[in-house]
Each structure stands twice: as C-alpha cells, then as structure tokens.
C-alpha positions, 0 to 999 in steps of 0.5 A, spaced: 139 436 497 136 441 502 136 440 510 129 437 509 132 433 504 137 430 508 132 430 515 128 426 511 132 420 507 135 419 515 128 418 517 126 414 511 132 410 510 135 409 518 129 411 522 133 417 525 131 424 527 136 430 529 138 430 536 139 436 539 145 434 543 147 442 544 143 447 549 146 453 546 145 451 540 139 448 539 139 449 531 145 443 530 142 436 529 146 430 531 145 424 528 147 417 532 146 410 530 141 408 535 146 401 536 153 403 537 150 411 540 156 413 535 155 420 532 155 419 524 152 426 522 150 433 524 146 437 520 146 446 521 144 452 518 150 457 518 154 464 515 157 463 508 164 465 512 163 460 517 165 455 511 169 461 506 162 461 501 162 468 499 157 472 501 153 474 507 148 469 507 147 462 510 148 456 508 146 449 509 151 443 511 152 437 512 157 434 516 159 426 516 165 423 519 167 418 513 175 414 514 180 420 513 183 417 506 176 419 503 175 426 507 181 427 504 180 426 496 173 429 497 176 436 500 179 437 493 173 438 490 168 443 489 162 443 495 166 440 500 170 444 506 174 442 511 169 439 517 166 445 521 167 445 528 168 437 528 175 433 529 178 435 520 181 428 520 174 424 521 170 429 518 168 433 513 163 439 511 159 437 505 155 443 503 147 443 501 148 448 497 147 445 489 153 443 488 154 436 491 149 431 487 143 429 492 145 421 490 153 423 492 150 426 498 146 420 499 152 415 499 155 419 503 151 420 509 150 411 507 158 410 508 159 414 515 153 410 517 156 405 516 163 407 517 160 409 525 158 402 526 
C-alpha cells in the first residue's frame, strides 16, 4: 500500500482526513476517531535511517497504536519497526514500502480504529 492508498481507505472506510496536528511538520498526517477525539493513526514520509531501512532514500510509514501484545508479535516480522516518534508500547511503525500486504495493512489500521475507541 502507498500513503495515498492508506489516505484514501481512512477516507472511504472512516470518512477521515489527515489532521496536520504539528506547525513544524506539517508533512505528518494524525488520524482521530471523530467520536472519541482519540488518536489511532499517523501517516509521514521519512529518511530510510530514521526507521533502520537501508539506503539514503525516503520511505512511507504508517503508524497505528494497537493493544501491546499485538505490537509485540508484530515487531518481529519483516516490515514493522518499533513506533517512530510515538509511546513504543502503544504503537508501531508499519512500513509502506511492499513488504506489508495491503489486506494486513487494512486490518491493522481497523483494529486500531477500534482499539482507539
């Protein structure tokens, strides 16, 4: 899935756009269930060292605050990184790069919705 993709599904599925919540960066996108005023999802384009991807590129991230016993299995796995810039317990930096299936990324971004509740 690209940013695009993952903008487009919170718009379709939630009816959500990306709040721009920081002056000095206005390049992060903040999801917030729009009942609970909870965040659930950030969305930004980053340097590949920024989340130990090798290279000197960018890359796409999603991040998504799910219950800590799922952050932790999904950790292990290949495109998944600890949460960048966010509390490492609640959340978790998915990488929009491939290597996460887009029906994965979809149920992921569903459950924190719904773990946000």
């Amino acid at each position: 899935m690209t940013l695009d993709d993952v903008h487009d599904y919170l718009r379709t599925r939630y009816g959500l756009t990306p709040t721009r919540a920081f002056k000095e960066d206005p390049g992060i996108g903040v999801f917030v269930r729009s009942d609970s005023k909870k965040w659930f999802a950030a969305t930004k384009n980053i340097r590949c060292r920024s989340v130990d991807v090798e290279g000197d590129g960018r890359v796409d991230i999603l991040n998504v605050k799910l219950d800590p016993r799922v952050i932790a299995s999904l950790r292990t796995r290949e495109g998944f990184r600890p949460a960048w810039h966010m509390n490492r317990n609640k959340w978790v930096t998915v990488l929009l790069d491939g290597t996460v299936r887009d029906d994965e990324v979809r149920s992921l971004i569903d459950q924190a919705y719904g773990y946000a509740g």
